[in-house]
C-alpha positions as CSV (number, residue, x, y, z in Angstrom):
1,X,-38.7,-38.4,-9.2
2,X,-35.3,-40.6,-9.9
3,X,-37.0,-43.8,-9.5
4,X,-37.5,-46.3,-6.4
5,X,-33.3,-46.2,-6.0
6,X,-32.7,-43.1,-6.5
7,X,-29.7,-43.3,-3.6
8,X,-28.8,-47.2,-3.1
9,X,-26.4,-47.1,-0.1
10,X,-23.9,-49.0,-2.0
11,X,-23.3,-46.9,-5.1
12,X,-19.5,-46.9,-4.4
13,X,-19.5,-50.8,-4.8
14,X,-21.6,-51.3,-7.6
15,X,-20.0,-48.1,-10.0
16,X,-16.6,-50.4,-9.0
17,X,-17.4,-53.6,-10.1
18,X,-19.8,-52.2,-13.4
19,X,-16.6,-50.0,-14.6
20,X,-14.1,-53.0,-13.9
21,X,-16.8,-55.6,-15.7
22,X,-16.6,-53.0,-18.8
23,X,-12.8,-52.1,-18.6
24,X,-12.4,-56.2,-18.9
25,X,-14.7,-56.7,-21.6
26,X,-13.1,-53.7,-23.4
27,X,-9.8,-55.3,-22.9
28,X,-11.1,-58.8,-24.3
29,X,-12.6,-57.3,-27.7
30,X,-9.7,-54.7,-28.2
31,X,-7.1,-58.0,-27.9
32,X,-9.3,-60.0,-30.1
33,X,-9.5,-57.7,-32.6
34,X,-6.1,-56.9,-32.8
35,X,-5.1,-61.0,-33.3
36,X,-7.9,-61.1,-36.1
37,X,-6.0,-57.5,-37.6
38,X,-5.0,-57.9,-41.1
39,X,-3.8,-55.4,-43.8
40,X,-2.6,-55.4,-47.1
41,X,0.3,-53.0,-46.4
42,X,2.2,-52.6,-43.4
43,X,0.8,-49.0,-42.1
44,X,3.0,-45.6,-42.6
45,X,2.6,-44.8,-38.9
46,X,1.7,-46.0,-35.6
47,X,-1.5,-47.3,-34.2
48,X,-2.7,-48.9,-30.6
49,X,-3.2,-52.0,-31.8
50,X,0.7,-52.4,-32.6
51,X,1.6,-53.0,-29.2
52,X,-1.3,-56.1,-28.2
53,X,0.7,-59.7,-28.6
């Protein structure tokens, strides 16, 4: 059961740099898709993407 690495000794290391690659990547897409935003109507309240340049 759980696979032939079930326990790699460097867990710590590799949740780090898999959670920073995503948090990037996030970041990227979220930034791109605000520049590409577009809306008929400016919008009665605010929303996250207000505040990406």
């Amino acid at each position: 059961a759980g696979g032939w690495w079930s326990r790699p000794a460097n867990w710590k290391s590799n949740t780090t740099i898999i959670t920073t690659g995503i948090v990037v990547l996030v970041g990227f897409v979220w930034k791109i898709s605000a520049e590409r935003e577009w809306r008929h109507n400016e919008p009665n309240q605010w929303i996250p993407s207000m505040m990406v340049w």
